[in-house]
C-alpha positions as CSV (number, residue, x, y, z in Angstrom):
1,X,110.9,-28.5,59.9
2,X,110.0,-28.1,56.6
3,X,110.9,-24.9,54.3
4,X,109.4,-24.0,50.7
5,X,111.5,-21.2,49.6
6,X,110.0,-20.1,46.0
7,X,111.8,-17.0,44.3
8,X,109.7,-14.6,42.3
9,X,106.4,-15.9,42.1
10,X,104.3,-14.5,39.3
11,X,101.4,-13.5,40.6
12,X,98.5,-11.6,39.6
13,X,95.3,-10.1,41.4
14,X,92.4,-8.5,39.4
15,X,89.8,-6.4,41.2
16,X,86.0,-6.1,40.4
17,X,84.2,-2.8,41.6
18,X,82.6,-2.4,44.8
19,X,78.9,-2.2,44.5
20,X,76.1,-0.5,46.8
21,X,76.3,-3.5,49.3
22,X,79.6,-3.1,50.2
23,X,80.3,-6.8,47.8
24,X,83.5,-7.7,46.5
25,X,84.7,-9.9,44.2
26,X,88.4,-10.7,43.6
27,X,89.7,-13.5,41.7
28,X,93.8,-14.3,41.3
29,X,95.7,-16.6,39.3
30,X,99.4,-18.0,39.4
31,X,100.7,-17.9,36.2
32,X,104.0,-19.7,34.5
33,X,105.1,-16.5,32.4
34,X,103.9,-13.6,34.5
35,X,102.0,-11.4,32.3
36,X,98.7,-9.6,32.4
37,X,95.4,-10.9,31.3
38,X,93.1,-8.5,29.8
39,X,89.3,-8.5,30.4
40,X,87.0,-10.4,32.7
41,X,89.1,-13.3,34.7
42,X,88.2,-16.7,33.8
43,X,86.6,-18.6,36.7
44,X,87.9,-21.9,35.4
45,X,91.1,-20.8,35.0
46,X,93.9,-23.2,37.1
47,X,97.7,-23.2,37.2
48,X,100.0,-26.5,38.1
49,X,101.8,-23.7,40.1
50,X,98.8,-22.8,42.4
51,X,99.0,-26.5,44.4
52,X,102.3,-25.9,45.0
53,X,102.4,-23.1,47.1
54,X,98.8,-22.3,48.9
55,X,97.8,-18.9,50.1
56,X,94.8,-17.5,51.2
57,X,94.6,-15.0,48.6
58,X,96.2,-16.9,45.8
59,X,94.9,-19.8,43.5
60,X,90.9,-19.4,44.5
61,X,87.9,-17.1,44.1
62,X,86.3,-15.6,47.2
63,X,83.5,-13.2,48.0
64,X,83.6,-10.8,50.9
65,X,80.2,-9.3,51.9
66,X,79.2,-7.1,54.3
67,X,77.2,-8.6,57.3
68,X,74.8,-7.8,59.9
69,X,75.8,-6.5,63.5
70,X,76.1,-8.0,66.5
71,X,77.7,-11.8,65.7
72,X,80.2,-13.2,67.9
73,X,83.5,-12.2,66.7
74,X,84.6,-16.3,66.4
75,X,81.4,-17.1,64.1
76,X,81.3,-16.7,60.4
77,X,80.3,-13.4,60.3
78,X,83.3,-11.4,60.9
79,X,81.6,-7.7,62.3
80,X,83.4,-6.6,65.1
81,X,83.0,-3.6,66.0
82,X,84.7,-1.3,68.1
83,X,83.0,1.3,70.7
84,X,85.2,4.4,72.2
85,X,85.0,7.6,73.5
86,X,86.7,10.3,71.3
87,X,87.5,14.0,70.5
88,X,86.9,15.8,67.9
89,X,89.4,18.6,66.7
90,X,88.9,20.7,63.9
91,X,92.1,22.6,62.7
92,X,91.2,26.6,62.2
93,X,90.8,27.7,58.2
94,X,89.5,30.5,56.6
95,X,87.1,32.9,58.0
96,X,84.4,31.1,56.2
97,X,84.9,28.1,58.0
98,X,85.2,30.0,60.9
99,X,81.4,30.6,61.1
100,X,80.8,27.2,60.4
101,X,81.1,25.4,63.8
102,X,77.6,23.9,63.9
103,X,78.7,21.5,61.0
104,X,80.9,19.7,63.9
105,X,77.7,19.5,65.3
106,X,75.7,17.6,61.8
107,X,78.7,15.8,61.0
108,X,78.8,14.6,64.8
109,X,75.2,13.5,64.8
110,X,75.2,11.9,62.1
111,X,77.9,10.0,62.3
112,X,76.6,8.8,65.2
113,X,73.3,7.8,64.1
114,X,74.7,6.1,60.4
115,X,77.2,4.3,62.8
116,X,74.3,3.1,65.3
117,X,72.1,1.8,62.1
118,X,75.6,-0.6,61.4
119,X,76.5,-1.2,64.7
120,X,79.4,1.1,65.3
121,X,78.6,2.3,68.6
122,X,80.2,6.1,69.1
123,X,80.2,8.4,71.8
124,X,77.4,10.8,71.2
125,X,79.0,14.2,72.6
126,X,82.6,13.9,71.7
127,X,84.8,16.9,72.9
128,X,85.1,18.9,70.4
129,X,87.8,21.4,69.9
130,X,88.5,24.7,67.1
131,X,91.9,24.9,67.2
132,X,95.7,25.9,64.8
133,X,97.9,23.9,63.6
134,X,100.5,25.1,66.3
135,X,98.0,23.4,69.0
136,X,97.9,19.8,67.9
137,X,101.0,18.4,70.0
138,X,99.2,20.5,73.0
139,X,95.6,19.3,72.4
140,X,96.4,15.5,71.9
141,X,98.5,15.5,75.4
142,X,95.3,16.8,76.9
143,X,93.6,14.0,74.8
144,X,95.7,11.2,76.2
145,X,95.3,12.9,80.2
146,X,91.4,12.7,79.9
147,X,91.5,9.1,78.9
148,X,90.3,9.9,75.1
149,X,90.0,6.6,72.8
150,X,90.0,8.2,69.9
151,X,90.9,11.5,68.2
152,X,89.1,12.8,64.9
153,X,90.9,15.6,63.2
154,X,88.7,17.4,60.2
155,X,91.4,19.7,58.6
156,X,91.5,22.2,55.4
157,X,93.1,20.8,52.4
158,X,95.8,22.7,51.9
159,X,97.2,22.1,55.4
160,X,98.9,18.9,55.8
161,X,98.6,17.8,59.3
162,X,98.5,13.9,58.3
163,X,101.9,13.2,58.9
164,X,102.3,15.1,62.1
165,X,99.2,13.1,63.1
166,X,100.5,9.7,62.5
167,X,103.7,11.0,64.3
168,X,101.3,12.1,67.6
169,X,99.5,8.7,67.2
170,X,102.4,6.8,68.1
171,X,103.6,9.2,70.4
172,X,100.6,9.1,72.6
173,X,99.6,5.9,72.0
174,X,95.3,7.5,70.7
175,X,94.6,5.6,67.6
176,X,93.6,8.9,64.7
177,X,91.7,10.0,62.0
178,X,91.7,12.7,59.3
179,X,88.7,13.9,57.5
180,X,88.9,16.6,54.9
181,X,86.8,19.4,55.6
182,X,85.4,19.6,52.2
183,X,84.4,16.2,52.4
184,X,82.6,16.6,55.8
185,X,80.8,19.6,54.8
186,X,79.7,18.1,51.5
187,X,78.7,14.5,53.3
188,X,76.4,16.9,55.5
189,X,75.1,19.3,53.7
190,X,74.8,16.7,50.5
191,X,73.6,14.1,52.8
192,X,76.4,11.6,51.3
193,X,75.3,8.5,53.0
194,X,78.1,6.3,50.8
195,X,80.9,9.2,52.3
196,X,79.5,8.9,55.7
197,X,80.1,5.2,55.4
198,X,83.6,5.1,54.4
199,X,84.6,6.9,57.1
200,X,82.6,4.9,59.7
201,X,84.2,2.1,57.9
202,X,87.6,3.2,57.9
203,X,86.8,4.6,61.7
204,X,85.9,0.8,62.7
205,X,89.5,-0.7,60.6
206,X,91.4,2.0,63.1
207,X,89.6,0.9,66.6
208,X,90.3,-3.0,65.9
209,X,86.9,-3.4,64.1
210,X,86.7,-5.7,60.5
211,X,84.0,-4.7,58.0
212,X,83.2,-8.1,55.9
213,X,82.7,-11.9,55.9
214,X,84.7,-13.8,53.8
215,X,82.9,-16.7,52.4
216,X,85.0,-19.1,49.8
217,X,83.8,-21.5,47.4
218,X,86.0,-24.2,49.0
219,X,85.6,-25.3,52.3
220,X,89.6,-26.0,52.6
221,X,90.2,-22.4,51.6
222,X,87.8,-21.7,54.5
223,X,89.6,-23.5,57.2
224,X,92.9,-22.1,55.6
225,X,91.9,-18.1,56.3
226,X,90.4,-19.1,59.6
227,X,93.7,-21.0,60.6
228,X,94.9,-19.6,63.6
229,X,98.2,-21.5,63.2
230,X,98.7,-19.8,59.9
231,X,100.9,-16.6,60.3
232,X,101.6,-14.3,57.4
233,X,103.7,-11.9,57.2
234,X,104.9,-8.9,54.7
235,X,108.4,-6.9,54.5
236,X,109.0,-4.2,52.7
237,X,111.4,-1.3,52.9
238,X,111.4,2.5,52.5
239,X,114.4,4.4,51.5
240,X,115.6,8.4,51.6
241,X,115.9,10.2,48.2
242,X,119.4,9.5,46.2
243,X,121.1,12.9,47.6
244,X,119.8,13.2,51.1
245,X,122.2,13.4,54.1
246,X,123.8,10.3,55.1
247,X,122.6,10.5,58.9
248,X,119.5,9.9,57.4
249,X,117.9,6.3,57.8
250,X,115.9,3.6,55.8
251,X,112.6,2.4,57.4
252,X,111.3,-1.8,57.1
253,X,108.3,-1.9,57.3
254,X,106.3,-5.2,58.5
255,X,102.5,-6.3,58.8
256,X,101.3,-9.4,59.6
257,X,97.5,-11.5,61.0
258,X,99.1,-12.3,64.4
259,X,96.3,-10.5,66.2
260,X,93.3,-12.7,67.1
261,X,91.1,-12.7,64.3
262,X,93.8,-14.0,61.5
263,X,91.9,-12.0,58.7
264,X,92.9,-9.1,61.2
265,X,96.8,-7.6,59.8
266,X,98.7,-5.3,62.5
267,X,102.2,-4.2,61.7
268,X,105.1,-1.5,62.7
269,X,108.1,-0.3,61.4
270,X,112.0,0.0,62.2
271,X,114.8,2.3,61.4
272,X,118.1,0.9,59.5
273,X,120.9,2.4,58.1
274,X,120.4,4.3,55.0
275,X,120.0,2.0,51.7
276,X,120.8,-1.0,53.6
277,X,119.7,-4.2,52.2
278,X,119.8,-6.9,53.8
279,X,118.7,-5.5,57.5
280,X,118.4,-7.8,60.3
281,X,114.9,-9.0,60.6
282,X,115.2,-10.4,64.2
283,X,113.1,-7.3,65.5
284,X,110.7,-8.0,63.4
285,X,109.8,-11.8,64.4
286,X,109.9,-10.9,67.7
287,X,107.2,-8.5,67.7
288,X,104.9,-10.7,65.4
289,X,105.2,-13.5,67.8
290,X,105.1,-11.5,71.2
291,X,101.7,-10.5,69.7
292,X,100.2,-13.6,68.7
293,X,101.3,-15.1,72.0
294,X,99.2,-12.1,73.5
295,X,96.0,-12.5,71.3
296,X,96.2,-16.4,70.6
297,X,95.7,-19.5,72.2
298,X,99.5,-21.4,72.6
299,X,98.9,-23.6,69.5
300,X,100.0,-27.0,68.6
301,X,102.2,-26.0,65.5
302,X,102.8,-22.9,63.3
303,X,103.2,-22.5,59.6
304,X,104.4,-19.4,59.0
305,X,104.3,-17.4,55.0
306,X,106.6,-14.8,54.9
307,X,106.5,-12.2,51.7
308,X,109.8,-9.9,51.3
309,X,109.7,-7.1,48.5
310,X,112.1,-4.4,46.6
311,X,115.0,-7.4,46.6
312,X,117.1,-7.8,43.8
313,X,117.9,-11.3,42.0
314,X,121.5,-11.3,43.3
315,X,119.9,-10.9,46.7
316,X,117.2,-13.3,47.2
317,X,118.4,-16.4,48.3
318,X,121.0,-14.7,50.9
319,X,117.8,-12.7,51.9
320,X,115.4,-15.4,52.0
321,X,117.9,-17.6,54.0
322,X,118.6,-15.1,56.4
323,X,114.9,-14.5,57.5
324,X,114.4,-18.4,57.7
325,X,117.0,-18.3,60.3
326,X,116.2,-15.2,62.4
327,X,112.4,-16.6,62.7
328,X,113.9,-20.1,63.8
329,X,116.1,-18.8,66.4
330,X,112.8,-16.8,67.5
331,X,111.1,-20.0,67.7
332,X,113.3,-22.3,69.2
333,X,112.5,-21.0,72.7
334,X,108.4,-21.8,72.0
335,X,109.4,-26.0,71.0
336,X,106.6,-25.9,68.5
337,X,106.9,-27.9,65.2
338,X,106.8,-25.3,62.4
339,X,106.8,-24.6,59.0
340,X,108.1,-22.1,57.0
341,X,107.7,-20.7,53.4
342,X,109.2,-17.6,51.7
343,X,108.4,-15.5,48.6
344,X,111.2,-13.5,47.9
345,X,109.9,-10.6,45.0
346,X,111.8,-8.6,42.6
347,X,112.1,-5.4,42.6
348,X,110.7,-5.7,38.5
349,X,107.7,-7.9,40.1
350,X,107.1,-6.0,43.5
351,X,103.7,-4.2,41.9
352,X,102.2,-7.4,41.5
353,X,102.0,-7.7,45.0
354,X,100.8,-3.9,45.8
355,X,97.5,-3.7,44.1
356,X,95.6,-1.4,45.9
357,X,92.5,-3.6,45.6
358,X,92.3,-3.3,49.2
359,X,90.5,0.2,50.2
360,X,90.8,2.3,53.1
361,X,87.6,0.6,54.2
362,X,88.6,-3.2,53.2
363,X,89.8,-5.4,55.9
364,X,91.9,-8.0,54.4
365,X,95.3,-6.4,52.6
366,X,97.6,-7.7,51.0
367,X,100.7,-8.6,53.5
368,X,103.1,-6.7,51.4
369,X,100.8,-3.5,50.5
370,X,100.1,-3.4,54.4
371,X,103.7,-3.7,55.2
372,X,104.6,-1.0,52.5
373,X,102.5,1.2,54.6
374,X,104.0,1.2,57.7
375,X,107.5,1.7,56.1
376,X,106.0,4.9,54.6
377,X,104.6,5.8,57.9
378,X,108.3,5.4,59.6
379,X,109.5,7.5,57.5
380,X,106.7,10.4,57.3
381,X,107.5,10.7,60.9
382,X,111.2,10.5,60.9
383,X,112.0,14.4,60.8
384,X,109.4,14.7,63.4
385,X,110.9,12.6,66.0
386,X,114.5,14.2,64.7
387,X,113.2,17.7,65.4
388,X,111.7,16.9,68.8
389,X,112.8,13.8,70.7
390,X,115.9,13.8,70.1
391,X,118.6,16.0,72.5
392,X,120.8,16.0,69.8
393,X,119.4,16.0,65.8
394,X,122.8,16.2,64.3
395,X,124.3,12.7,66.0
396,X,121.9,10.1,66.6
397,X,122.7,6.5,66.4
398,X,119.9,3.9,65.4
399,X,119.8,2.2,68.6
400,X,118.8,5.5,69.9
401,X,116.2,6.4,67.5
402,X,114.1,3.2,67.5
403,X,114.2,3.7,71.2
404,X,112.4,6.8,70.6
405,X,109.9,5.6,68.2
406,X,108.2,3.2,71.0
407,X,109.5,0.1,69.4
408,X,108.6,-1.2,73.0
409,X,105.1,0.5,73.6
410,X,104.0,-0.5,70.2
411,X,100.4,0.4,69.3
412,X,98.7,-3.5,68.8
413,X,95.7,-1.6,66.7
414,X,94.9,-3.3,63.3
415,X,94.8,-0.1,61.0
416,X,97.4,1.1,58.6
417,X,98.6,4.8,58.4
């Protein structure tokens, strides 16, 4: 086996806009003292670092690019989209909005028809539901018994249902989505064709769909992000406020490509005890490769990438070795030749990682952004599950509690919360 274990890379991303066509252009550098360059990136621009330690998104310059509809899902073009049957549930506001049911109606239609001209294909008459906040837990059991795909939730915006959603999500297993009602009512009555795309977008990311080719300048960057032998995968941890009870918990949050398309990042999250850390990541590795051995081919040898943020210097090489070992003794049982590298980030260096050049709509993340995510997902749900799954909220163990957040029915979609 071999093992590159570097500490603290220095590592910095710099986003272009997004244009009209849905283009992007991102270029990244490693760089020897870590700090930010100003301006427009220079294309030429090389660090002794970069052949060191190779990444997909590190070192190169790449393009992603919207494509047309209907390509195999193994050829270059990387549109895969997803087609479902849904429900649409519109949380009751003021009396104004009351009157305004045949917007469902326009925003239906035409989300139907914008996602038809891109190859989303969407169920044309939806169940559509008026209902209170109080109903949401009642209306998305009914959604799960009549075999709903998909549940679309347009809400007011000074009610916050998203975190009660994400907790019904993985509850019932019915990927979801929130929409704003002043967004849809502006994107209809506006006609906001670039709106009604970012939602269709961000509808196709949730329903196992990607949005972009990705098309480098380097053919051996090109076999590297279509290496299905290539696993990479982000930690990161969420923690309670300083002050909050000590029953609480501290969530890790993981994402990785092990899904079949490896531009394609899935992830989850697990409880801990509060502020711990260095938690046991054996969980973890065996949910990434109990997925890829679901999705993927058996393959001939791995090479596995792991990122692990918010550690402190005194930490990292206890952390770093501690992971190598929990992903060996996960592998062991496969007899596959592997590699394995680690990037252990400080907590002074951890935004590097976190750009959010990656939009709701964008279908490659950033392993550690993506795994950031889903630890702030775990814990937007915690006093949800406390308040309603458990028999007893004042003593719950953690064994427990991950038992009740469906560690072992774990939603396989690629989307983040």
């Amino acid at each position: 086996m071999r093992m590159n274990l570097i500490l603290d890379v220095n590592t910095q991303m710099y986003p272009v806009d997004l244009n009209e066509q849905f283009r992007l252009v991102l270029a990244t550098t490693l760089r020897e003292d870590g700090g930010a360059e100003e301006g427009v990136y220079d294309q030429q621009a090389e660090s002794t670092r970069a052949a060191q330690f190779e990444y997909v998104m590190y070192g190169k310059i790449y393009r992603i690019e919207g494509g047309e509809a209907g390509h195999d899902k193994d050829s270059q073009n990387l549109d895969v989209y997803a087609s479902f049957g849904g429900l649409l549930m519109r949380l009751r506001g003021d009396a104004f909005n009351l009157q305004e049911f045949e917007l469902d109606n326009d925003f239906v239609n035409q989300l139907v028809t914008r996602g038809a001209a891109r190859g989303l294909a969407l169920d044309d008459k939806p169940v559509k539901l008026h209902i209170g906040p109080e109903e949401l837990e009642q209306n998305m059991i009914a959604a799960k018994e009549r075999g709903s795909q998909f549940v679309m939730v347009i809400s007011e915006k000074y009610y916050t249902a998203h975190k009660e959603l994400k907790y019904l999500e993985l509850k019932y297993n019915i990927p979801t989505q929130e929409v704003l009602m002043n967004v849809a009512r502006s994107a209809v009555q506006r006609q906001q064709g670039v709106t009604f795309d970012n939602i269709l977008l961000k509808t196709n990311i949730k329903n196992k769909g990607l949005n972009h080719d990705v098309k480098f300048r380097e053919d051996a960057m090109q076999k590297l992000v279509n290496n299905k032998e290539r696993i990479i995968i982000g930690i990161e941890m969420s923690h309670t406020t300083s002050g909050e009870k000590e029953n609480s918990a501290s969530v890790v949050g993981w994402s990785a490509n092990c899904l079949g398309h490896p531009v394609l990042y899935t992830g989850n999250f697990m409880y801990v005890r509060a502020r711990e850390t260095e938690p046991c990541l054996d969980p973890v590795f065996k949910q990434v490769i109990m997925r890829m051995k679901k999705y993927r081919p058996k393959p001939t040898k791995l090479d596995f990438d792991i990122y692990i943020g918010g550690v402190s210097e005194g930490q990292m090489a206890r952390v770093a070795r501690n992971a190598v070992q929990k992903l060996r003794e996960n592998l062991l049982p496969m007899k596959i030749e592997h590699n394995i590298s680690v990037v252990v980030v400080s907590l002074d260096h951890a935004e590097r990682f976190f750009i959010e050049y990656n939009t709701a709509t964008t279908s490659i993340p950033t392993p550690l952004y993506c795994a950031r995510d889903y630890a702030q997902r775990g814990m937007d749900v915690l006093k949800y599950i406390v308040e309603r799954d458990l028999p007893n909220p004042k003593s719950w163990d953690l064994e427990y509690l991950n038992q009740v957040t469906y560690q072992q029915t774990t939603l396989d979609n690629a989307r983040m919360a």
